[in-house]
C-alpha positions as CSV (number, residue, x, y, z in Angstrom):
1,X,-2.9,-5.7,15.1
2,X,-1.5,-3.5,12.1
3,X,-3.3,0.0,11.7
4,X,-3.9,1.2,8.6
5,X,-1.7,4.3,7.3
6,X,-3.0,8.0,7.5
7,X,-1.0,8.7,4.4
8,X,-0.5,6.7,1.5
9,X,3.3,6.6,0.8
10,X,4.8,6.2,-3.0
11,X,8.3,4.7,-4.0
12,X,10.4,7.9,-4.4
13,X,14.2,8.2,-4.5
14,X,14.3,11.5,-3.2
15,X,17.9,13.4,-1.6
16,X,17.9,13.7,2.2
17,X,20.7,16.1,3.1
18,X,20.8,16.2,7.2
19,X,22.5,19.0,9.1
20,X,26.0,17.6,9.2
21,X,25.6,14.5,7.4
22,X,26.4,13.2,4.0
23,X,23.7,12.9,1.7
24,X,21.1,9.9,1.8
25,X,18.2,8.6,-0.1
26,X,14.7,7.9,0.7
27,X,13.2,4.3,-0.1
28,X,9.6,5.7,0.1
29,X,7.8,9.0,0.8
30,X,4.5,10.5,2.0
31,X,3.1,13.8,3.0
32,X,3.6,12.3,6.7
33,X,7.3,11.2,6.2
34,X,9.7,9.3,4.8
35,X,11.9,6.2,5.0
36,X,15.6,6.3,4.4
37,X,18.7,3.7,4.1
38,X,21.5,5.1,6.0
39,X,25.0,4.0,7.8
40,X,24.3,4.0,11.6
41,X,20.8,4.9,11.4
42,X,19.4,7.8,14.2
43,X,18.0,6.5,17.4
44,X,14.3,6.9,17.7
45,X,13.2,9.7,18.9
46,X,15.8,12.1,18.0
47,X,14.7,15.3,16.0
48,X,15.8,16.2,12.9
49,X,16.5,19.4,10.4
50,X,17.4,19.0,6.3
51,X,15.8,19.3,3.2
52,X,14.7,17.1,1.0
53,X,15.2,17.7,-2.8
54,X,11.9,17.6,-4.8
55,X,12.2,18.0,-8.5
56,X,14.7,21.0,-8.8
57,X,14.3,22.4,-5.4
58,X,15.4,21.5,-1.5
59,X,12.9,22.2,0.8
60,X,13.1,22.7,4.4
61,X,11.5,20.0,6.5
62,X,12.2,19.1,10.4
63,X,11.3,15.9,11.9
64,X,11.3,13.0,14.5
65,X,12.9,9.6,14.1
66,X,9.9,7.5,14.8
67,X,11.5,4.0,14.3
68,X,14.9,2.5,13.5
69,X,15.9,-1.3,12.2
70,X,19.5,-2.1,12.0
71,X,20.8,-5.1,10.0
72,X,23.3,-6.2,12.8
73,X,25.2,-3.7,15.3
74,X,25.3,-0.3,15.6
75,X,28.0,0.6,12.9
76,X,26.2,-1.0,10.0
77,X,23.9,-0.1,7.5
78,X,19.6,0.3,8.8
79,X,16.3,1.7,7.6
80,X,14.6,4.6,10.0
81,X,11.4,6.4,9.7
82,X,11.2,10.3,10.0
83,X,7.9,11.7,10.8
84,X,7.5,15.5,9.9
85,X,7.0,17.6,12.5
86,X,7.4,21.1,10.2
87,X,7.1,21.3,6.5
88,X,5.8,24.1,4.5
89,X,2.4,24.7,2.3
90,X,5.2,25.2,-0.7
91,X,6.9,21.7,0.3
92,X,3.2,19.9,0.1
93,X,2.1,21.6,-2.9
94,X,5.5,20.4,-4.5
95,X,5.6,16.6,-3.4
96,X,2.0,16.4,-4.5
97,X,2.9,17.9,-8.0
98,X,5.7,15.2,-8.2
99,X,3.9,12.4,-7.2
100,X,1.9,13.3,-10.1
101,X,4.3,13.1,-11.9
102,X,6.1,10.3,-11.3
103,X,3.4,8.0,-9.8
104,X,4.1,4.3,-8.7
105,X,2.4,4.2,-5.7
106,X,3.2,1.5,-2.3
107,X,0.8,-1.5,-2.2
108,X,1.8,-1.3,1.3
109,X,-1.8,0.0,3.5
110,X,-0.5,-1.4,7.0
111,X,2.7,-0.7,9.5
């Protein structure tokens, strides 16, 4: 049986720039997480240190892959979930000002 979310999540194309990585973009975000599209997605469980570019600034965030779905293979092109495991007061405070903003809010409630 689906749960529903803790955190609402909104559809934000935010910058994701991971320790060694080129630059990806999230598909939706939440004060919880985010989704991301990237070539040869992280295995679950693997932690993870980047920013994450909110309006004008990048701010720190470090997290766990929670789940990973991969299109066909290993070498291709997935979706993976990041759960934060450290973000700043300063890095809430500024996602909640720019969801303000910029609205448009997932219909999805369940995972």
């Amino acid at each position: 049986m689906l749960k529903p979310r803790n955190l609402p999540r909104f559809a934000h194309r935010l910058t994701i720039r991971l320790r060694g990585m080129l630059p990806v973009y999230t598909h939706d975000v939440s004060e919880g997480g985010f989704c991301a599209d990237m070539l040869q997605p992280l295995n679950p469980g693997a932690t993870i240190e980047g920013s994450i570019a909110v309006g004008e600034a990048e701010l720190p965030f470090q997290g766990e892959v929670v789940w990973t779905r991969r299109t066909a293979g290993d070498r291709v092109r997935g979706r993976y979930g990041v759960r934060f495991t450290h973000v700043t007061e300063e890095f809430r405070r500024r996602l909640h000002e720019y969801r303000k903003m910029q609205g448009k809010r997932l219909v999805r409630w369940f995972t």
